[in-house]
C-alpha positions, 0 to 999 in steps of 0.5 A: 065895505067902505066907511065914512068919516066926519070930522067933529070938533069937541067943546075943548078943541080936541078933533075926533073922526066919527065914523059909521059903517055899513051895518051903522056900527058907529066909532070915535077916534082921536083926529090926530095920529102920532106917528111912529112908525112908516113904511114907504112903499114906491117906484123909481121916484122914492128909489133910484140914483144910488138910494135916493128918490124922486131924482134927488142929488143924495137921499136926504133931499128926496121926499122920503127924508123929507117926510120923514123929518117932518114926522120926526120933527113932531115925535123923536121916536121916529127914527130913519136913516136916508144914507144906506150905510147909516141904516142899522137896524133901529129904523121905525121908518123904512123904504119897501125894497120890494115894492119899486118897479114891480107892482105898477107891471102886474096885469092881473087880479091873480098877479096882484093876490100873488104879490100882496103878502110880500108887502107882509114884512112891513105891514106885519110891524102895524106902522103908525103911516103908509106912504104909496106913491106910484102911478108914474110907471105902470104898464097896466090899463089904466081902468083896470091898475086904478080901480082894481089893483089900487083897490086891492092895495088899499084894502090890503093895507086897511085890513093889515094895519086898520089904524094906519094913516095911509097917504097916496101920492104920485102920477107926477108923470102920467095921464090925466085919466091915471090922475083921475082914476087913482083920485076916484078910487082913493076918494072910494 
């Protein structure tokens, strides 16, 4: 089941998403999320070299501090650290420590069901924004990692966190045709 969403603008400016769904329930929501909480879920390029992503010369210039400066640029309760001896604890934006290397390598839908509920820890907290950047090392066909097991992630995060603003990023060093799928299956 998907839904579609249209953005509509109100007499006083204010953005809400309309949304109806397949049995034509229909839903209004605030356009615009505050986000407190996020997960970050990725391989090599949110996690590598000492902590730090995306081949970063220290954590705080990977795109992980960076969103997450953003993010706490437009509400101060969200709270990250990038340098792993700062991290105490009160963080309401976190890097999945069991995500990188691991997903991109399963092959089957079992595999996949199997691995889900590790992502548990993290969506169990409902975070306010999922950020998923993979793509880059998958040994996985491509038809079968786009559109099933992206699929089944996307799903998964959707059931757990419904409210969730979930961003998918990445193949930065792939295929056209991963590109392509993860678009199509992202747009679906």
């Amino acid at each position: 089941e998907n839904d579609y969403t249209t953005l509509i603008k109100s007499p006083n400016g204010t953005i809400y998403k309309i949304r109806v769904d397949n049995s034509g329930v229909l839903s209004a929501s605030s356009g615009v999320k505050e986000i407190g909480s996020a997960v970050f879920f990725g391989n090599s390029l949110l996690v590598s070299n000492g902590g730090s992503g995306m081949c970063a010369s220290s954590p705080e210039y990977d795109y992980f501090a960076r969103v997450c400066a953003f993010l706490h640029s437009k509400n101060s309760a969200l709270v990250y650290h990038v340098w792993t001896d700062e991290i105490d604890g009160t963080e309401t934006a976190i890097k999945a420590q069991n995500f990188a290397g691991v997903f991109e390598d399963l092959t089957t839908v079992a595999a996949v069901e199997a691995f889900l509920p590790t992502l548990d820890v993290y969506l169990d907290e409902d975070p306010d924004y999922i950020s998923i950047q993979l793509g880059d090392n998958s040994s996985q066909d491509v038809e079968f990692f786009t559109k099933t097991s992206l699929a089944m992630l996307l799903d998964y995060c959707h059931t757990k966190c419904p409210d969730a603003l979930i961003v998918v990023m990445g193949a930065w060093y792939t295929t056209q045709s991963m590109i392509s799928g993860m678009a199509e299956t992202v747009a679906s």
